[in-house]
C-alpha positions, 0 to 999 in steps of 0.5 A, spaced: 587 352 364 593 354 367 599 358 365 604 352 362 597 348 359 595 356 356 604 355 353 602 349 351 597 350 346 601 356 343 607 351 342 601 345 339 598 350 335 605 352 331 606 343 330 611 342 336 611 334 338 609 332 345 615 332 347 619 338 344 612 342 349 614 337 355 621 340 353 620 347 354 615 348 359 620 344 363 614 338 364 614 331 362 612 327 356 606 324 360 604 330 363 603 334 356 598 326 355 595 327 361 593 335 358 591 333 352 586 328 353 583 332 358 576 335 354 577 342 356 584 342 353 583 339 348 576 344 347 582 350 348 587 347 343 581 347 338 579 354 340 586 357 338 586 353 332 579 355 330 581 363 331 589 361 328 585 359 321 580 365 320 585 369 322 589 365 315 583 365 312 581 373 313 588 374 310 587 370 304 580 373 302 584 380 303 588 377 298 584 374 293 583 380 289 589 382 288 591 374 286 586 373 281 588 380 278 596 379 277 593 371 275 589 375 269 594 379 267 598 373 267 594 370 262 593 376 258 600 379 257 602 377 250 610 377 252 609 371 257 611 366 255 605 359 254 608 354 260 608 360 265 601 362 263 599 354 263 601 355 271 598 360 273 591 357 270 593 350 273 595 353 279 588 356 279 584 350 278 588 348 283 587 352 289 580 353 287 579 345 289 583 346 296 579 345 301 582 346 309 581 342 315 577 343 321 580 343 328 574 339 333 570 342 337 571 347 342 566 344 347 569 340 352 563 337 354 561 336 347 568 332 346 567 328 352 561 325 350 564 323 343 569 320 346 564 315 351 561 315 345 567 312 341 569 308 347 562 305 347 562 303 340 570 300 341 567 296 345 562 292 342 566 292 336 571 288 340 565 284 343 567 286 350 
């Protein structure tokens, strides 16, 4: 990777579109196209999102105790009004049921090979 696709990966990785990174690296649209559906591009975003998420994900686990100890007291505090305690419960459930979506592989090679394999069943779907 050069340093401009390197750039480009931090800006994708914050949600910058297309074209706001082709933008600020001083490149074009169709460059910033070109880079993304290169495998080993695709492999290095992936790589930095996977790294992004389980820096997030070692944060929130840090901060479960402490989230599940103010919900407690929360629900046991006599003051507190029901619909307050009602939120925190629900709020609860809520984010016990979140699940968080994974970013692709970090194989370049195994991307490639997906992506013949898509082509490939593309085709006979089409009837090519």
């Amino acid at each position: 990777m050069n340093e401009k696709q390197q750039q480009a990966i931090l800006l994708m990785a914050e949600g910058k579109m297309c074209q706001e990174v082709a933008e600020a690296l001083g490149v074009t649209p169709k460059t910033i196209s070109t880079w993304r559906a290169d495998p080993d591009f695709k492999a290095a975003l992936n790589q930095h999102l996977h790294n992004i998420q389980e820096a997030h994900s070692e944060i929130l686990r840090n901060l479960q105790g402490l989230a599940l100890k103010t919900i407690e007291d929360c629900l046991n505090d006599p003051e507190l009004p029901v619909k307050d305690k009602l939120a925190a419960a629900f709020k609860t459930i809520e984010i016990g049921k979140t699940t968080i979506a994974q970013p692709g592989s970090t194989d370049a090679y195994e991307i490639k090979a997906q992506e013949n394999h898509n082509l490939k069943v593309n085709r006979l779907l089409a009837g090519v």
